[in-house]
PASEBA-1860 file (N, C-alpha, C; in nm, 3 decimals):
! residues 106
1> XXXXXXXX> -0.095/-8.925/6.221/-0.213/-8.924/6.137/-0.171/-8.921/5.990 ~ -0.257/-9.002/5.907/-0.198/-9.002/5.757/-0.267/-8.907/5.685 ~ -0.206/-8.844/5.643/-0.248/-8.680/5.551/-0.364/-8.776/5.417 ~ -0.461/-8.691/5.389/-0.589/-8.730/5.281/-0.561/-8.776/5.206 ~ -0.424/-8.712/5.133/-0.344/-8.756/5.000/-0.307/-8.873/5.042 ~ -0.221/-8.898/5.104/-0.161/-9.027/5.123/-0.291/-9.127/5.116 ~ -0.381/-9.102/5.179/-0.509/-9.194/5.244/-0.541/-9.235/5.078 ~ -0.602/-9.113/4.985/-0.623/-9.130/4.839/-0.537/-9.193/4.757
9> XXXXXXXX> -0.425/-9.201/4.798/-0.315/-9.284/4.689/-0.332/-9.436/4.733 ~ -0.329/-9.489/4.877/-0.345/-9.604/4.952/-0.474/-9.620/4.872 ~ -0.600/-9.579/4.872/-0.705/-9.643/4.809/-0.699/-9.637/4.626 ~ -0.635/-9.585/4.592/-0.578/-9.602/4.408/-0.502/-9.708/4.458 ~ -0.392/-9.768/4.537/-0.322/-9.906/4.473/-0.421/-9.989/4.508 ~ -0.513/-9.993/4.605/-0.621/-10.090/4.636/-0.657/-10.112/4.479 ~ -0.745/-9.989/4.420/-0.802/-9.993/4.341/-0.755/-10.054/4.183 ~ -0.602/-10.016/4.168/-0.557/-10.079/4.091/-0.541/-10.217/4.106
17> XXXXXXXX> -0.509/-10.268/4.254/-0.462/-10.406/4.242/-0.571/-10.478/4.242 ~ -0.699/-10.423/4.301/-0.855/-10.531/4.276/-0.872/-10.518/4.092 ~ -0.864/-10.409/4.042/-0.864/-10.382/3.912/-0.776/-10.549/3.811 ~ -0.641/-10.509/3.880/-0.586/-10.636/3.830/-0.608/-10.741/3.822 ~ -0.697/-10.789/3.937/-0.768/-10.938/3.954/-0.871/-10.975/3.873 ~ -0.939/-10.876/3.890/-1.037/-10.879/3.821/-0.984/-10.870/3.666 ~ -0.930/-10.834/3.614/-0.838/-10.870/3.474/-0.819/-11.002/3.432 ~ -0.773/-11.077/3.543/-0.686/-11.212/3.581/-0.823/-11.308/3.511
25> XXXXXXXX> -0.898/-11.294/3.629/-1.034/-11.364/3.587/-1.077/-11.368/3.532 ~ -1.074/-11.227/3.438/-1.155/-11.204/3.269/-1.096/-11.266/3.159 ~ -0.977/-11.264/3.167/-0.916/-11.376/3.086/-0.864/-11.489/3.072 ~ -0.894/-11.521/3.204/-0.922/-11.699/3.191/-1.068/-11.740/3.176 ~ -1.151/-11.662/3.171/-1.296/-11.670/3.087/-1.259/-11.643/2.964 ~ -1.197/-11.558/2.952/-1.203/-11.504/2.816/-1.111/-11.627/2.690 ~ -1.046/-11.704/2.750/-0.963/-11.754/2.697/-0.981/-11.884/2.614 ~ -1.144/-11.935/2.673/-1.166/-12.065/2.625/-1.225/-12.017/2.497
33> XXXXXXXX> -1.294/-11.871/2.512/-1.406/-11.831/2.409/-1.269/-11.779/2.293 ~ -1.167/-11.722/2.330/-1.089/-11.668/2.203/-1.075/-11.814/2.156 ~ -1.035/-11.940/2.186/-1.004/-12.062/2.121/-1.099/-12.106/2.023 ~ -1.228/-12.057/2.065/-1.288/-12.082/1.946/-1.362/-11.998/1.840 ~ -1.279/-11.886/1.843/-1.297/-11.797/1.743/-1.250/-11.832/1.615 ~ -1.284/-11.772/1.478/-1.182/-11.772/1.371/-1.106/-11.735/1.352 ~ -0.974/-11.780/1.294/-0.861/-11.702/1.268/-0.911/-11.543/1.234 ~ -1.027/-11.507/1.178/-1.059/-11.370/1.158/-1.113/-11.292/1.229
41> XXXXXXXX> -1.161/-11.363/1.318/-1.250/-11.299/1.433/-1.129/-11.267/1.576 ~ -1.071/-11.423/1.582/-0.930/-11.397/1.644/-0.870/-11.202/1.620 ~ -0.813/-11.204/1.507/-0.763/-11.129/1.455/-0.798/-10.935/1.483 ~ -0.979/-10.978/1.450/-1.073/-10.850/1.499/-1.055/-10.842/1.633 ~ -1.071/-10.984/1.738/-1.078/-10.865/1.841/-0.930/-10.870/1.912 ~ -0.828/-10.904/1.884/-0.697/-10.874/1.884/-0.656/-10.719/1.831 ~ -0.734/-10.694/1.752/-0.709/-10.558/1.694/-0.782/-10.465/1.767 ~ -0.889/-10.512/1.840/-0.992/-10.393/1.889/-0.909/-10.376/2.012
49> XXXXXXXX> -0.825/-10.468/2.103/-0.784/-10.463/2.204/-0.641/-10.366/2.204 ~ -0.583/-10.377/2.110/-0.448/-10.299/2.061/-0.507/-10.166/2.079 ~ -0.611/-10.167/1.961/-0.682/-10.024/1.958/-0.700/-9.953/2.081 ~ -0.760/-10.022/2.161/-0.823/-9.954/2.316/-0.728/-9.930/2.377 ~ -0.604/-10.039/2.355/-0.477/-9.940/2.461/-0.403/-9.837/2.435 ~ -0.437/-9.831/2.275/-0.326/-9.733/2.231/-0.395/-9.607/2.247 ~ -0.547/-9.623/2.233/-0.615/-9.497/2.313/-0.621/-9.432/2.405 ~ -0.586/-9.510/2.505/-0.614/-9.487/2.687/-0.478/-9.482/2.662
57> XXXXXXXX> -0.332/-9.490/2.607/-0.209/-9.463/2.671/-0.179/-9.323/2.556 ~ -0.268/-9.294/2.448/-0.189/-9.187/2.358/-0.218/-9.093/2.426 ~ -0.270/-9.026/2.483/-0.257/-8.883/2.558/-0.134/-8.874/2.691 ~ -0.116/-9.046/2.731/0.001/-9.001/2.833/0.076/-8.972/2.759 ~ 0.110/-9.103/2.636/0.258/-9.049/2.533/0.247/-8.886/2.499 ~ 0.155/-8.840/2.445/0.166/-8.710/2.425/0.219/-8.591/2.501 ~ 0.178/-8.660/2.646/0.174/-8.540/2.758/0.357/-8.613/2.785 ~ 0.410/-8.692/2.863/0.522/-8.731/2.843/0.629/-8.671/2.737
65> XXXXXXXX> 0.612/-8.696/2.612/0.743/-8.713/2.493/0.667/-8.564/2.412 ~ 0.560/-8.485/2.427/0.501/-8.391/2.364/0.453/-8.465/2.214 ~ 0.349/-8.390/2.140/0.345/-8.402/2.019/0.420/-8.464/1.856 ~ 0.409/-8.490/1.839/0.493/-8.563/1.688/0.466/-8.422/1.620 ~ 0.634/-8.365/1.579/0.600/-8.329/1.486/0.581/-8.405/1.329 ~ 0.459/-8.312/1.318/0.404/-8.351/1.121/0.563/-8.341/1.056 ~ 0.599/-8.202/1.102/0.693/-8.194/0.978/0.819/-8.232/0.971 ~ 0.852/-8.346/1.082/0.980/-8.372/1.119/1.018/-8.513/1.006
73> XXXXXXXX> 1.137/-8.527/0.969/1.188/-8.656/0.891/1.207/-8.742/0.936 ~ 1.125/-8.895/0.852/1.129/-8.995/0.896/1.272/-9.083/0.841 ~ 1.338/-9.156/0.919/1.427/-9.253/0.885/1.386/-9.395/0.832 ~ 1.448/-9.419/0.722/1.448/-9.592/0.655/1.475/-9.693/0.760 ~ 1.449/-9.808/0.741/1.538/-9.887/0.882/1.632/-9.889/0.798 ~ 1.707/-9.903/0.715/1.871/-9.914/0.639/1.885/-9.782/0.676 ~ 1.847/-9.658/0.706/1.915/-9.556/0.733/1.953/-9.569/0.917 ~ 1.870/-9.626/0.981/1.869/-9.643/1.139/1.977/-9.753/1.151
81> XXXXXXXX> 1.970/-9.835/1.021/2.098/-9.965/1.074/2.219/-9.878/1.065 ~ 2.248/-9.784/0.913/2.427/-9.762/0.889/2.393/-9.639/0.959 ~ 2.330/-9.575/1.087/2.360/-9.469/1.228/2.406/-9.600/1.303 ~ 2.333/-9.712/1.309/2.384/-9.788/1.416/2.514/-9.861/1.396 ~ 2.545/-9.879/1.299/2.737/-9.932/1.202/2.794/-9.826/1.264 ~ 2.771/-9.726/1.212/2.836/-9.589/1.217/2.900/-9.561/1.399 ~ 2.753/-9.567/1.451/2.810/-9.569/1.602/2.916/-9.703/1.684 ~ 2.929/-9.782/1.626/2.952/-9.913/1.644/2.880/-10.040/1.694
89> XXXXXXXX> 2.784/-9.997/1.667/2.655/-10.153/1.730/2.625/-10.199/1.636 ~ 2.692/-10.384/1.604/2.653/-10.422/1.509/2.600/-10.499/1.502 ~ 2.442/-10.540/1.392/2.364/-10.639/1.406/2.370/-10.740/1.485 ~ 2.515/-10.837/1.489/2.463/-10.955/1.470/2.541/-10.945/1.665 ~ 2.547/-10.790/1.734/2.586/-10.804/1.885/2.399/-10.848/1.921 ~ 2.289/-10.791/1.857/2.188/-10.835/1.960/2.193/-10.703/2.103 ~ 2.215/-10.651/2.077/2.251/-10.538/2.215/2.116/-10.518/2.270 ~ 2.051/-10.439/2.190/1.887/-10.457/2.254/1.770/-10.584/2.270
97> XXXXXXXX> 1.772/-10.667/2.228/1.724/-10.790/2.246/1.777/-10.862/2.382 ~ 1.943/-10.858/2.387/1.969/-10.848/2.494/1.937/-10.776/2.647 ~ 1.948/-10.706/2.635/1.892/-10.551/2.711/1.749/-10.610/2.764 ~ 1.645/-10.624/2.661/1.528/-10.673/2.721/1.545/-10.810/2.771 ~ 1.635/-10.911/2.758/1.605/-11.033/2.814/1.609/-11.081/2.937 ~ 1.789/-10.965/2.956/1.838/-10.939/3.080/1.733/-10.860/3.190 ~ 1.638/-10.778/3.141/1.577/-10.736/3.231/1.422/-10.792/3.256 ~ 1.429/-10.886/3.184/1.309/-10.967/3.190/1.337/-11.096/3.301
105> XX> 1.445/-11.144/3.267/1.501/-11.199/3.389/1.524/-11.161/3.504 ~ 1.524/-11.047/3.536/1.596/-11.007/3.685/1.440/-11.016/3.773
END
């Protein structure tokens, strides 16, 4: 017999994966109507969509990596490049660009 939990997780991937389809479909509707937007309107609801995810994912980041501290110091990117000289990774290796390509491929 499959325990409730299990039964409840089996109906969340249902739910996610009909979720997904239904995504699929919305934006191949959605796709003829962004073509004929304005570059500014483009732009708005490109931004409203950023917005909405970064909403619905900032409380996981929070709960995950904890809080930002306010009072902690921010780095220059010229200060993040000569840590990265310093350690020996140098620009023109591509190490992380790499990293994602390779795993975009697999």
């Amino acid at each position: 017999m499959i325990p409730d939990i299990t039964k409840l997780i089996i109906k969340i991937e249902q739910l996610e994966w009909d979720l997904a389809e239904v995504k699929k479909e919305l934006e191949k509707l959605q796709a003829p109507l962004m073509k004929s937007l304005t570059p500014e309107e483009f732009q708005e609801a490109r931004l409203a969509r950023i917005k909405a995810q970064y909403e619905r994912r900032h409380p996981l980041f929070e709960k995950v990596l904890g809080k930002p501290d306010p009072n902690a110091e921010t780095l220059s990117i010229e200060e993040i490049q000569q840590m990265l000289l310093e350690e020996g990774i140098s620009p023109e290796d591509n190490i992380f660009s790499r990293a994602i390509i390779e795993e975009r491929e697999k």
